[in-house]
N, CA, C and O atoms as a GROMACS GRO file, in nm:
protein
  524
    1UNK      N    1   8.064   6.990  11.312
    1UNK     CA    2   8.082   7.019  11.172
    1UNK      C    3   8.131   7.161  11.151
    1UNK      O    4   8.200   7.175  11.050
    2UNK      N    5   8.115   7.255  11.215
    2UNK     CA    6   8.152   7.377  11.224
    2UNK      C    7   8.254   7.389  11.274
    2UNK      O    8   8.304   7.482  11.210
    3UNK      N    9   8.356   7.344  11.379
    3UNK     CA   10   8.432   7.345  11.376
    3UNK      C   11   8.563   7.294  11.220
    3UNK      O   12   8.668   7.339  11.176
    4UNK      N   13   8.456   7.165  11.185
    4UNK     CA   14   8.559   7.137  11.044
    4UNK      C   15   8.569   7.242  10.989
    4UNK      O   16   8.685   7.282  10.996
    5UNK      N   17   8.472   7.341  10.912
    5UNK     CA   18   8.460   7.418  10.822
    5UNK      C   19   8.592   7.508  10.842
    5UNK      O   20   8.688   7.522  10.767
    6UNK      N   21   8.560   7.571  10.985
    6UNK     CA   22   8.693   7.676  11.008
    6UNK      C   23   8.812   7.594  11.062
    6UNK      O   24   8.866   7.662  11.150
    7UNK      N   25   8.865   7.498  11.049
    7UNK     CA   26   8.968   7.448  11.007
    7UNK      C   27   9.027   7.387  10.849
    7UNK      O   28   9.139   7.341  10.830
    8UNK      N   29   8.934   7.400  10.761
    8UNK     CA   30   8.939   7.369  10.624
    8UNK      C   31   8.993   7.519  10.574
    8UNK      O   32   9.089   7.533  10.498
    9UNK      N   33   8.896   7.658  10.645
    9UNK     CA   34   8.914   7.780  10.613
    9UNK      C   35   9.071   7.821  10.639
    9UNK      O   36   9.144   7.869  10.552
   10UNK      N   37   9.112   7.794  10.777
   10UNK     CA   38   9.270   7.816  10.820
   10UNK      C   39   9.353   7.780  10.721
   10UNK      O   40   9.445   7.841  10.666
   11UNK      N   41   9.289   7.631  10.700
   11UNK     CA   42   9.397   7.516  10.653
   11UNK      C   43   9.453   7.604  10.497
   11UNK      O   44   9.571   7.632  10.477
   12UNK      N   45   9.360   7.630  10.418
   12UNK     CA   46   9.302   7.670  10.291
   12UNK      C   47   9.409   7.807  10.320
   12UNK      O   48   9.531   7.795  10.309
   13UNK      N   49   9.337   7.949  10.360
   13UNK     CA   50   9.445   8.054  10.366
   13UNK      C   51   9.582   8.011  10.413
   13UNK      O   52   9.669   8.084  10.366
   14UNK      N   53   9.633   7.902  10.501
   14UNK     CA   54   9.736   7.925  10.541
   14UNK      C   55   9.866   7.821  10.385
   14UNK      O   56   9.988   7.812  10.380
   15UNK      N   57   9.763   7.769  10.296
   15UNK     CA   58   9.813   7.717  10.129
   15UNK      C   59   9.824   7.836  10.067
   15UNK      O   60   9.911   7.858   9.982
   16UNK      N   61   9.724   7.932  10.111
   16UNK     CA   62   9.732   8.088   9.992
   16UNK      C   63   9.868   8.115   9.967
   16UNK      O   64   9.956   8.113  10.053
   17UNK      N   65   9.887   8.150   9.808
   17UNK     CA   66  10.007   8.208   9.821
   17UNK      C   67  10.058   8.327   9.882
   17UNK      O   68  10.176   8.316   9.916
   18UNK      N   69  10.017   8.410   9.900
   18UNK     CA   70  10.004   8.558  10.031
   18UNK      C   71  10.057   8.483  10.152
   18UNK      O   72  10.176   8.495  10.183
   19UNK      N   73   9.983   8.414  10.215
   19UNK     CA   74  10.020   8.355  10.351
   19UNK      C   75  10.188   8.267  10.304
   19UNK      O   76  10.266   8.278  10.399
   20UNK      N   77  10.244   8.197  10.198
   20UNK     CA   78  10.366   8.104  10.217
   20UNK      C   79  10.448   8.194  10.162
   20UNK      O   80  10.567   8.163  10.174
   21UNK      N   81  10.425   8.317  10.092
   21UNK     CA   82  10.534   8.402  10.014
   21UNK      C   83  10.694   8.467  10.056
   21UNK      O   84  10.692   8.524  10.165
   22UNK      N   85  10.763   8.467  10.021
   22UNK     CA   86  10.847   8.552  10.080
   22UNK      C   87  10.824   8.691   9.984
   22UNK      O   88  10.808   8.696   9.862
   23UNK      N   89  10.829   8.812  10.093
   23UNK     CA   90  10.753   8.932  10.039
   23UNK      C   91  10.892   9.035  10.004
   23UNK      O   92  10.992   9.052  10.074
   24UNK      N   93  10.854   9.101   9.858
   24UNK     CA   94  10.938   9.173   9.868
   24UNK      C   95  10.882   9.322   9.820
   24UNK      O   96  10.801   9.317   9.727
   25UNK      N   97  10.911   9.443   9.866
   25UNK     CA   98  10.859   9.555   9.855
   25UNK      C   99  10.907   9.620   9.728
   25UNK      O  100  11.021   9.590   9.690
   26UNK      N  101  10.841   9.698   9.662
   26UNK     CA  102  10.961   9.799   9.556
   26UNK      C  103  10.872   9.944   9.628
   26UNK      O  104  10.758   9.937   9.675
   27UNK      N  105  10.947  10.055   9.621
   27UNK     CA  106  10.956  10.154   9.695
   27UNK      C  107  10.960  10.310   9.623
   27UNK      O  108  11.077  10.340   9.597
   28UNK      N  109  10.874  10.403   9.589
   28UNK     CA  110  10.949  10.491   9.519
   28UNK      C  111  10.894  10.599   9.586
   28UNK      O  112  10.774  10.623   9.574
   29UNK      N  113  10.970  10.671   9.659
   29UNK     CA  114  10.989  10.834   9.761
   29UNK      C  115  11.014  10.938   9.671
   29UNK      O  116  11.128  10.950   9.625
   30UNK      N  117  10.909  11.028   9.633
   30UNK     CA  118  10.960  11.154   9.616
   30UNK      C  119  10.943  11.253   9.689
   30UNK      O  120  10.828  11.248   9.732
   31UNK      N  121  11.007  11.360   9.733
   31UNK     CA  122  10.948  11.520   9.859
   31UNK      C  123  11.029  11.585   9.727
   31UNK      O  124  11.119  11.561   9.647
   32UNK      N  125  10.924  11.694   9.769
   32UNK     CA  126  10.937  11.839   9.687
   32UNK      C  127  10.958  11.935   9.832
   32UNK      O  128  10.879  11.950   9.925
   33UNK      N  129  11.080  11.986   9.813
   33UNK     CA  130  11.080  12.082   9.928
   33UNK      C  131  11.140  12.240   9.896
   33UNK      O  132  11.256  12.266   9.865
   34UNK      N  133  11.021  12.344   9.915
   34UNK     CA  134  11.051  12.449   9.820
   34UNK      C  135  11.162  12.436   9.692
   34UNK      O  136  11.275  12.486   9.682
   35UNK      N  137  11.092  12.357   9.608
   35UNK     CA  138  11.132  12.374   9.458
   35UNK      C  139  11.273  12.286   9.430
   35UNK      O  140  11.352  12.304   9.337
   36UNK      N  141  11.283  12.192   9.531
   36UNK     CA  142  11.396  12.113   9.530
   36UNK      C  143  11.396  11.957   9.546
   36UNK      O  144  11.404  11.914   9.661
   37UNK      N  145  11.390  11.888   9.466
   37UNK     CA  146  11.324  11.752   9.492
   37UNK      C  147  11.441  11.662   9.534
   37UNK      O  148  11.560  11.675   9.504
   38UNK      N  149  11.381  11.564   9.613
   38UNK     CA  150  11.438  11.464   9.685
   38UNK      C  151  11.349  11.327   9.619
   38UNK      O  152  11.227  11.324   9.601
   39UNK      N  153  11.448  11.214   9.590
   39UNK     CA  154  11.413  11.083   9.548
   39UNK      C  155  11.476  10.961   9.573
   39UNK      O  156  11.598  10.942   9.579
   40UNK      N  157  11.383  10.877   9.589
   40UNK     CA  158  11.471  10.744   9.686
   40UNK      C  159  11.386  10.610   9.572
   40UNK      O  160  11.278  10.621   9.516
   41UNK      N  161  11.445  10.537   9.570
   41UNK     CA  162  11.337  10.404   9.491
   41UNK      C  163  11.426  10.307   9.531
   41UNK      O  164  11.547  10.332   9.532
   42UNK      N  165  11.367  10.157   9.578
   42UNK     CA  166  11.448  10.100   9.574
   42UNK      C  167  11.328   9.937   9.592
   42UNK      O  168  11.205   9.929   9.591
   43UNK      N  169  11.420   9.847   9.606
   43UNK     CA  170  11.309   9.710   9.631
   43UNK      C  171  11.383   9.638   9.744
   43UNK      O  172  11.506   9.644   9.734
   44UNK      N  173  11.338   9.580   9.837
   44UNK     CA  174  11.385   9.484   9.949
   44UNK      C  175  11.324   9.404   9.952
   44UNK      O  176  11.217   9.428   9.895
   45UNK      N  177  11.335   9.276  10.006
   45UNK     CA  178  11.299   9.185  10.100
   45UNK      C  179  11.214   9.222  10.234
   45UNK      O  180  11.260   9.316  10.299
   46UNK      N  181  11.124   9.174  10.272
   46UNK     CA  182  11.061   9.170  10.398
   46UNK      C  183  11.039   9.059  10.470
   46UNK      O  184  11.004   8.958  10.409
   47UNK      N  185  11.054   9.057  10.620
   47UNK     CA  186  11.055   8.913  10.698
   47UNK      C  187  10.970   8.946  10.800
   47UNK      O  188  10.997   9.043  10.871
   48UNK      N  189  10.850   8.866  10.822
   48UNK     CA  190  10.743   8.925  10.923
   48UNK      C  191  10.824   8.952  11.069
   48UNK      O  192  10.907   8.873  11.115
   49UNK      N  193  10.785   9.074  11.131
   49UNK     CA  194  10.847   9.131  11.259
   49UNK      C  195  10.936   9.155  11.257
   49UNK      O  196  10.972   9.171  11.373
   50UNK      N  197  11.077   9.187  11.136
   50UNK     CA  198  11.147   9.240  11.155
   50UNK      C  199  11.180   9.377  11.050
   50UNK      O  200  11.161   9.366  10.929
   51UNK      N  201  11.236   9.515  11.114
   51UNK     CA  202  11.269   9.598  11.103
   51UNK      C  203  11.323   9.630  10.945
   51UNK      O  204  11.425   9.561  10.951
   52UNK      N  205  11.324   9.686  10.808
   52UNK     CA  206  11.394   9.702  10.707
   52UNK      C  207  11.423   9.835  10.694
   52UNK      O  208  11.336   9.915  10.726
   53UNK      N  209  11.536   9.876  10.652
   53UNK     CA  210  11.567   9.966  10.566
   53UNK      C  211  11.588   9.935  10.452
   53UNK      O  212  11.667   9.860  10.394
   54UNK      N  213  11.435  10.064  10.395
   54UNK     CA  214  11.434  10.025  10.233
   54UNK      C  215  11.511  10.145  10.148
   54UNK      O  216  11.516  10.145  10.025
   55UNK      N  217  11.559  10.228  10.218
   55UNK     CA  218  11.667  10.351  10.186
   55UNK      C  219  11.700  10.393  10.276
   55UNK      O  220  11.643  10.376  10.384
   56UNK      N  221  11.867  10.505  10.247
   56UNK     CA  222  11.896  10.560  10.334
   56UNK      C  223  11.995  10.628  10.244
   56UNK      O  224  12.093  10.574  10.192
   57UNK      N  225  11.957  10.755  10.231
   57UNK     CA  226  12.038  10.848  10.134
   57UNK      C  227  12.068  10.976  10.175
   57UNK      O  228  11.968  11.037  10.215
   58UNK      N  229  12.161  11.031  10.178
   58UNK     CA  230  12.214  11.192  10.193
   58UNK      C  231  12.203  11.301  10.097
   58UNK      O  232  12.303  11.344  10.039
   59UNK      N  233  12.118  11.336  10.082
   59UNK     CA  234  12.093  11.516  10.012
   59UNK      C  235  12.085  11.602  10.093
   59UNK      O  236  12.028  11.619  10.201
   60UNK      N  237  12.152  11.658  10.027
   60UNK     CA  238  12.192  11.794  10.088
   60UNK      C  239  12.197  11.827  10.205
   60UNK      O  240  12.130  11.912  10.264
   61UNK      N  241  12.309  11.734  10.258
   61UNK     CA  242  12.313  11.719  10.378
   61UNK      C  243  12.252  11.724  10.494
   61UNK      O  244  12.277  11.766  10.607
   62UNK      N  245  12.116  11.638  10.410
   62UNK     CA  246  12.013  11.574  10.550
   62UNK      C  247  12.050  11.416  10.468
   62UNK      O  248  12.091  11.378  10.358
   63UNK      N  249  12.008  11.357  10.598
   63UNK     CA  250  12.021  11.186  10.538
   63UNK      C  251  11.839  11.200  10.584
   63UNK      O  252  11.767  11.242  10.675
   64UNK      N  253  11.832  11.129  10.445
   64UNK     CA  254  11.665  11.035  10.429
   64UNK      C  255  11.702  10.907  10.437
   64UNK      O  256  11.784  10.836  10.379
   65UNK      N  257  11.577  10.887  10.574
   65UNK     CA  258  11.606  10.706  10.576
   65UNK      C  259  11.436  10.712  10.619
   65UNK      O  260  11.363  10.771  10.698
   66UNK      N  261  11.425  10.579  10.475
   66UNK     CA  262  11.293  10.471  10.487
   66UNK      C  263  11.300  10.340  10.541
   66UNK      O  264  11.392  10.266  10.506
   67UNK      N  265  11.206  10.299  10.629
   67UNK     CA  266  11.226  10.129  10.726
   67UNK      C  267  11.052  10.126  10.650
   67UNK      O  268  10.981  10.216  10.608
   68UNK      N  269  11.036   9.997  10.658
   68UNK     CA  270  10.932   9.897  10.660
   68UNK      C  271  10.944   9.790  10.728
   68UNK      O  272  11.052   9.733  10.747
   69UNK      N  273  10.817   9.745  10.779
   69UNK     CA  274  10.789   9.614  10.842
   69UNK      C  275  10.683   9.573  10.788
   69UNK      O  276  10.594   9.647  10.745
   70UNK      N  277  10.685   9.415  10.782
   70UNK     CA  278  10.572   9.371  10.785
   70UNK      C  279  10.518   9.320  10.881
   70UNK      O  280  10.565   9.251  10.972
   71UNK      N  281  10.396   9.360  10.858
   71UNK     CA  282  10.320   9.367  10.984
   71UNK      C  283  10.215   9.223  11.053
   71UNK      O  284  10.205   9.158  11.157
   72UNK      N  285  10.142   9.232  10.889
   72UNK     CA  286  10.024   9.080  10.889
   72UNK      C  287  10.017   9.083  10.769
   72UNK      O  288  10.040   9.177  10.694
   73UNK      N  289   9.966   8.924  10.732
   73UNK     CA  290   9.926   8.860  10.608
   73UNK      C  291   9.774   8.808  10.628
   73UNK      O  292   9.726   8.755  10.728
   74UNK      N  293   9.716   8.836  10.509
   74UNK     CA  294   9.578   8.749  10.494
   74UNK      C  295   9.596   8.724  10.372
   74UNK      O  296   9.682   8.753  10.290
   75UNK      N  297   9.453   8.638  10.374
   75UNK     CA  298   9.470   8.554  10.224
   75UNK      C  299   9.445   8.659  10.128
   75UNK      O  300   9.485   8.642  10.014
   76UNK      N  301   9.360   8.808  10.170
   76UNK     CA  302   9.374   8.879  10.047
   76UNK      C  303   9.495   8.976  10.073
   76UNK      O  304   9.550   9.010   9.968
   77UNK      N  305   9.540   9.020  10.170
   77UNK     CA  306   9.619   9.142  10.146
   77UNK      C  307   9.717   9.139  10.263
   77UNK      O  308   9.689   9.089  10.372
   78UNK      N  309   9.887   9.222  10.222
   78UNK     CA  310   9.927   9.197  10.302
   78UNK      C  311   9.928   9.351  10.368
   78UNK      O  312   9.880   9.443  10.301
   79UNK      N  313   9.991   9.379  10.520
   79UNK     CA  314   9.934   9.474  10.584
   79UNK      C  315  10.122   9.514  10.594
   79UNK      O  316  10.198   9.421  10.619
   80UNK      N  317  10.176   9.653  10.572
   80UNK     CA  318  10.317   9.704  10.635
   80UNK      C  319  10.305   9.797  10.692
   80UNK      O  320  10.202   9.861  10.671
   81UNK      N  321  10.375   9.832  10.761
   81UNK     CA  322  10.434   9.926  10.815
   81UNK      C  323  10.544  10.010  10.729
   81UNK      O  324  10.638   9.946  10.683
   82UNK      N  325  10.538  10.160  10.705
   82UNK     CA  326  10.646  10.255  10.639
   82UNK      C  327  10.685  10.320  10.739
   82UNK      O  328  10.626  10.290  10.843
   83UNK      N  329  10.772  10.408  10.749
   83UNK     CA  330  10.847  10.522  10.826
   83UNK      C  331  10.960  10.587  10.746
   83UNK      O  332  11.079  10.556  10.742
   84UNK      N  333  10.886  10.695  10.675
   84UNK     CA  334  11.047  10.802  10.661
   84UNK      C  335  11.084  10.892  10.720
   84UNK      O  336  10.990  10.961  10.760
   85UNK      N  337  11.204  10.937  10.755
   85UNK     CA  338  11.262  11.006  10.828
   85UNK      C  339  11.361  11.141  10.798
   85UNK      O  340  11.464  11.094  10.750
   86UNK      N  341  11.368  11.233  10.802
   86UNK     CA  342  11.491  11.276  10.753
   86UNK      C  343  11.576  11.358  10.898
   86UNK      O  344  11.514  11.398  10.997
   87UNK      N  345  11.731  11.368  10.878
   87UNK     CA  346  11.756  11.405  11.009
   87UNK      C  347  11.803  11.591  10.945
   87UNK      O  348  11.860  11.649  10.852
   88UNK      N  349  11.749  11.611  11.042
   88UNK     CA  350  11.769  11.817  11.039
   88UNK      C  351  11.942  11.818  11.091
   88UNK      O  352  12.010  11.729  11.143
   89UNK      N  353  11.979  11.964  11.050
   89UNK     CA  354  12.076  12.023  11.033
   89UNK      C  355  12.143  11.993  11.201
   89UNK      O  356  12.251  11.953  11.244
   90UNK      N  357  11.967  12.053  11.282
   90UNK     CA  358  12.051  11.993  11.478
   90UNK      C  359  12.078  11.883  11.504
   90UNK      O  360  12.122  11.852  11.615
   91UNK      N  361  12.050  11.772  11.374
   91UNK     CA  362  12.088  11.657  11.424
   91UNK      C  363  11.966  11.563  11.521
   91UNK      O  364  11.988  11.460  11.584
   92UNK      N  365  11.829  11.641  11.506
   92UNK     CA  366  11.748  11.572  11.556
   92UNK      C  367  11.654  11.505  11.429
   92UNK      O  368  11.652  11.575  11.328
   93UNK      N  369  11.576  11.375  11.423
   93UNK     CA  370  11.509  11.304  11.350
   93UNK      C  371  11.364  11.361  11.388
   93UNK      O  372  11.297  11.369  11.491
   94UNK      N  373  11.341  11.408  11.201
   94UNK     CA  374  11.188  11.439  11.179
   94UNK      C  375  11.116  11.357  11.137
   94UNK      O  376  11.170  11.322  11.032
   95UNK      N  377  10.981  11.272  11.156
   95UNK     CA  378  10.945  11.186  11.072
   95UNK      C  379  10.828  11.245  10.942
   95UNK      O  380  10.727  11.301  10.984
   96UNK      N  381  10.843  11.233  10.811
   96UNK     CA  382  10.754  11.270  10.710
   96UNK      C  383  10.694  11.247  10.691
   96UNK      O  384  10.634  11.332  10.625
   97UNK      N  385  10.620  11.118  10.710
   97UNK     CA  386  10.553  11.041  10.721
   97UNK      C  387  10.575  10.910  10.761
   97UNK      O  388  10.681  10.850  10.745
   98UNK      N  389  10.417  10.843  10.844
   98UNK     CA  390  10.468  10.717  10.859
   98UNK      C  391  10.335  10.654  10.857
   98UNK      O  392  10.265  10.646  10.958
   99UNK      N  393  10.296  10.604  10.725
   99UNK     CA  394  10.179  10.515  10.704
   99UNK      C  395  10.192  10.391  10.707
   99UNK      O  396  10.300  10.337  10.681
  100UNK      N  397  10.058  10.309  10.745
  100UNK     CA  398  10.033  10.156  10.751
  100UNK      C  399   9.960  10.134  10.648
  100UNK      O  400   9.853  10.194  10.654
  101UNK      N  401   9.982  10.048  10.523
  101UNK     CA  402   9.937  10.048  10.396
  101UNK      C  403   9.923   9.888  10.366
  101UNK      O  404  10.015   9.806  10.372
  102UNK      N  405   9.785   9.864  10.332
  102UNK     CA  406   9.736   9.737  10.372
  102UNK      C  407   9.714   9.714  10.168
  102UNK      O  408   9.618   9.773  10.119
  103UNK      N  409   9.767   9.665  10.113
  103UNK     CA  410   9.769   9.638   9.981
  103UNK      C  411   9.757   9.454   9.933
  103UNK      O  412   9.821   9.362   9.985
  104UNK      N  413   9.685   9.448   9.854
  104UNK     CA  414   9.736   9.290   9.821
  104UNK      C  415   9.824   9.301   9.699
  104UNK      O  416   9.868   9.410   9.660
  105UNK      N  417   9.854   9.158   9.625
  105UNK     CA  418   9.946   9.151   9.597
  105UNK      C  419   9.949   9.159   9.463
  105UNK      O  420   9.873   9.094   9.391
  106UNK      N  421  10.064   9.265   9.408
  106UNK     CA  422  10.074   9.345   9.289
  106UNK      C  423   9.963   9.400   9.262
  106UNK      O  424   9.893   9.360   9.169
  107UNK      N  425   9.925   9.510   9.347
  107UNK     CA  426   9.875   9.612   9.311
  107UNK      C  427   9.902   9.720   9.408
  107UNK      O  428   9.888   9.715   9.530
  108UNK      N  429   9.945   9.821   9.332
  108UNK     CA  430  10.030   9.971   9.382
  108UNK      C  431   9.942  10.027   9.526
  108UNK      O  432   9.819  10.027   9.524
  109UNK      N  433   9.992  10.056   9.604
  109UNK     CA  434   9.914  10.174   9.670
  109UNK      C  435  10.019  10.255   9.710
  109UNK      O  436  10.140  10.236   9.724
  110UNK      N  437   9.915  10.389   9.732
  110UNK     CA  438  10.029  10.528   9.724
  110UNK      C  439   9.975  10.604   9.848
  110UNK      O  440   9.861  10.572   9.882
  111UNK      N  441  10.042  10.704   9.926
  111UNK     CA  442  10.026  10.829   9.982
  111UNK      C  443  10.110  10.897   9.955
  111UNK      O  444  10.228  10.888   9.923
  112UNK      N  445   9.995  11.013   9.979
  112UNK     CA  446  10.050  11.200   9.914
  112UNK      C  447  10.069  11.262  10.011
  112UNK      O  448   9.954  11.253  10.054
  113UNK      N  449  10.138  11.342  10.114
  113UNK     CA  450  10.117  11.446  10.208
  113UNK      C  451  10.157  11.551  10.185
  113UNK      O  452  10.257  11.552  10.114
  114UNK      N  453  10.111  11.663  10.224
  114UNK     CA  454  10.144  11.811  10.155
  114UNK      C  455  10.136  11.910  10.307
  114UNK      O  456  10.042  11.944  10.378
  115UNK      N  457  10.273  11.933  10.313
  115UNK     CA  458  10.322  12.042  10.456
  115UNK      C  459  10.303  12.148  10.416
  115UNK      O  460  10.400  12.204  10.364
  116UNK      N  461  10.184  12.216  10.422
  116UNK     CA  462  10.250  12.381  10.386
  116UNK      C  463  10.288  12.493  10.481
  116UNK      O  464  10.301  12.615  10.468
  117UNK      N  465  10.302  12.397  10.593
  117UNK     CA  466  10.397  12.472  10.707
  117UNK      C  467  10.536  12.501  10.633
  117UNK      O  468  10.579  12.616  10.619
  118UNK      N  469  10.603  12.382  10.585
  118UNK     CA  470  10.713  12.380  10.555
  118UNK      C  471  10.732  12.377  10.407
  118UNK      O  472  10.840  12.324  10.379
  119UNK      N  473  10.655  12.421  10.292
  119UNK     CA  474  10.632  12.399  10.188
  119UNK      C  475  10.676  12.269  10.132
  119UNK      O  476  10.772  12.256  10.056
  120UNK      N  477  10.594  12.163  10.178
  120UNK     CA  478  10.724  12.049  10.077
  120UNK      C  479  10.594  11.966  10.074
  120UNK      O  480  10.504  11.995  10.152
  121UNK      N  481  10.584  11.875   9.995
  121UNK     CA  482  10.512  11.758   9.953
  121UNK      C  483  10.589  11.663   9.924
  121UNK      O  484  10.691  11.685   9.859
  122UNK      N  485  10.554  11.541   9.966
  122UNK     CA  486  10.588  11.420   9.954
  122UNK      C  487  10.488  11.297   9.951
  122UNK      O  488  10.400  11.271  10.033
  123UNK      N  489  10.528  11.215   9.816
  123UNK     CA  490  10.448  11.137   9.776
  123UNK      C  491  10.526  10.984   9.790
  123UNK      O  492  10.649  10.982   9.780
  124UNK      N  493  10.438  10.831   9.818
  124UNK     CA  494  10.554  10.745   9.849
  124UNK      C  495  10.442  10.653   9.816
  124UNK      O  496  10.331  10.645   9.870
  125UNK      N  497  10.497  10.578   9.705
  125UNK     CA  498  10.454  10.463   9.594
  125UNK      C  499  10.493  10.325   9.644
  125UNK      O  500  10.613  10.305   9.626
  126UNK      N  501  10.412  10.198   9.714
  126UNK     CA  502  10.423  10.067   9.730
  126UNK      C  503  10.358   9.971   9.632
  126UNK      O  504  10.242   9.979   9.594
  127UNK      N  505  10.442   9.885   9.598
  127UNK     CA  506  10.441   9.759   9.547
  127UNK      C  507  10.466   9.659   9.578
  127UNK      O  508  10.580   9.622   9.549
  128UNK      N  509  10.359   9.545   9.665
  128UNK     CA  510  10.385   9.413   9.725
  128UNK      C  511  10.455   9.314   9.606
  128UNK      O  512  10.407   9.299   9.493
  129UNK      N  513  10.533   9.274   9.637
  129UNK     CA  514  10.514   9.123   9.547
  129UNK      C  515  10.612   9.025   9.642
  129UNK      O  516  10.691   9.036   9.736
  130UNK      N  517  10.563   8.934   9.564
  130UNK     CA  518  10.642   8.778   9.623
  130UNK      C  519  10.727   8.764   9.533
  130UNK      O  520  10.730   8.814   9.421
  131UNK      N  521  10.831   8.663   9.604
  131UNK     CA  522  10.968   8.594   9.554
  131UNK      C  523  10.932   8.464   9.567
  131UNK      O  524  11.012   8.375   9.538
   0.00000   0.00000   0.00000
């Protein structure tokens, strides 16, 4: 009988809408870098295990590029992967952050990070939803 139960349980999350969704992100990047702001927003598509770029923009002659993955789904929340990047003047890639942000669905979650090595803060706003 216990075995039924946790096959009713599988059966059940794997009907959730979370688990059959096709997921799509909306995205909004801001860095403050001594008194000069940088901003990216945008929305994609996500496909479990593979790689996205959810921006990729040139200011001031650094290119900012954001990827996401998704990572895992449960019946309450889905789990991604972020990475932003920006590339320096030598041409080598810095990363700004790169959080794993476990959110369910339509409701925001955010991180703040604040360099004051390098004076800059950067804040980066997620929004799960399905298609």
């Amino acid at each position: 009988m216990n075995e039924w139960k946790k096959g009713l349980v599988l059966f059940s999350a794997m009907l959730s809408p979370l688990a059959m969704a096709d997921w799509q992100v909306d995205v909004n990047f801001e860095m403050d870098r001594a008194g000069k702001q940088h901003r990216a927003q945008t929305s994609v598509s996500l496909i479990p295990g593979e790689e996205t770029v959810i921006f990729d923009n040139d200011t001031s002659g650094r290119s900012l590029v954001g990827t996401a993955q998704l990572l895992e789904v449960t019946a309450d929340e889905v789990k991604i992967s972020l990475v932003v990047q920006e590339q320096c003047p030598d041409g080598e890639w810095r990363t700004i952050m790169a959080p794993t942000i476990c959110a369910g669905l339509n409701t925001p979650a955010s991180v703040n990070l604040i360099n004051e090595f390098l004076d800059e803060s950067a804040s980066l706003q997620v929004e799960i939803t399905s298609v």
